[in-house]
C-alpha positions as semicolon CSV with decimal commas, in nm:
position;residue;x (nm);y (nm);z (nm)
1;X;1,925;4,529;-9,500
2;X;1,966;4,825;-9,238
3;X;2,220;4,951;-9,140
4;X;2,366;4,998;-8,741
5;X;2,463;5,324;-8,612
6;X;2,854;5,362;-8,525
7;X;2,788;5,334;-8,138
8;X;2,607;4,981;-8,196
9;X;2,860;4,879;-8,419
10;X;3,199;5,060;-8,147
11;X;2,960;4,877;-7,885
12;X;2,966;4,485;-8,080
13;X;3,354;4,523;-8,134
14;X;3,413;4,567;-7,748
15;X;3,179;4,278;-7,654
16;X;3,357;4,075;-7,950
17;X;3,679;4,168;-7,797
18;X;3,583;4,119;-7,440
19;X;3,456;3,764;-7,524
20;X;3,840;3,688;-7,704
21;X;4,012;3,779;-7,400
22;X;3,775;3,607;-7,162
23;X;3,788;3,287;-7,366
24;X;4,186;3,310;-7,373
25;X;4,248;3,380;-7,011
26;X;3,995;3,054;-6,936
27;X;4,237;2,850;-7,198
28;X;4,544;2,992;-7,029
29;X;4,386;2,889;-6,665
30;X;4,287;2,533;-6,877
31;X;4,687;2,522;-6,927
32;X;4,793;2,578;-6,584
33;X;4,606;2,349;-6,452
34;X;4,705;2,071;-6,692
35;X;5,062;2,199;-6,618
36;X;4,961;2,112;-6,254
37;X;4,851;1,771;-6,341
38;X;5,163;1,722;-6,532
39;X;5,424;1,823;-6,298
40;X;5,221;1,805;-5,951
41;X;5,363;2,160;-5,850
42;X;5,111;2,372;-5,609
43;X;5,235;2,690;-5,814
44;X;5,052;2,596;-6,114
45;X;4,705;2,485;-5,959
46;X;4,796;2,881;-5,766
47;X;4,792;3,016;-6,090
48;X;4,510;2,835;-6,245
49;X;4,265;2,925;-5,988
50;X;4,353;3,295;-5,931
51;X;4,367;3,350;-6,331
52;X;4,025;3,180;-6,369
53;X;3,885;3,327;-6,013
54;X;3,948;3,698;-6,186
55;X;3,843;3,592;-6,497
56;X;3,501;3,490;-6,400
57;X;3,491;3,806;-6,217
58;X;3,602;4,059;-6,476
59;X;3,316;3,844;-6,724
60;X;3,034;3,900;-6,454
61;X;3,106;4,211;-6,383
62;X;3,137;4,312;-6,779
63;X;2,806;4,152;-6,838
64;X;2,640;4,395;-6,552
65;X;2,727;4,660;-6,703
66;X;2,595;4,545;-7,026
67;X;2,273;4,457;-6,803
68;X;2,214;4,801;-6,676
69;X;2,290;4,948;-7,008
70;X;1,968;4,794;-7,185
71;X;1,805;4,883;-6,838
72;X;1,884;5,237;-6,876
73;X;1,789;5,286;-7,228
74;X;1,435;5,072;-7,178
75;X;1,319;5,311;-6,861
């Protein structure tokens, strides 16, 4: 088996830990909303879509950069 150089392995633990925060802010957007269904408040389905609007956005955004790394290192 071969072994992975620090920087792949520093660069694995920050997509791993992006991925845990992305998945918990989507859950936590999952919640508001069923909080919305539940109690038929406008502040929850607020919440919901602004913490899954940024969410997506942060995710896309990571996933460029991520993108333009492997572009960089290929040309």
């Amino acid at each position: 088996m071969g072994r992975i150089s620090l920087g792949a392995a520093r660069r694995l633990m920050a997509v791993a830990i992006f991925r845990i925060i992305i998945y918990f802010l989507l859950v936590a957007g999952l919640l508001c909303f069923a909080m919305y269904i539940g109690t038929g408040k406008q502040r929850w389905r607020f919440y919901a879509t602004r913490i899954v609007k940024w969410t997506v956005v942060a995710g896309l955004g990571f996933f460029a950069v991520l993108l333009l790394e492997r572009l960089a290192v290929i040309l």
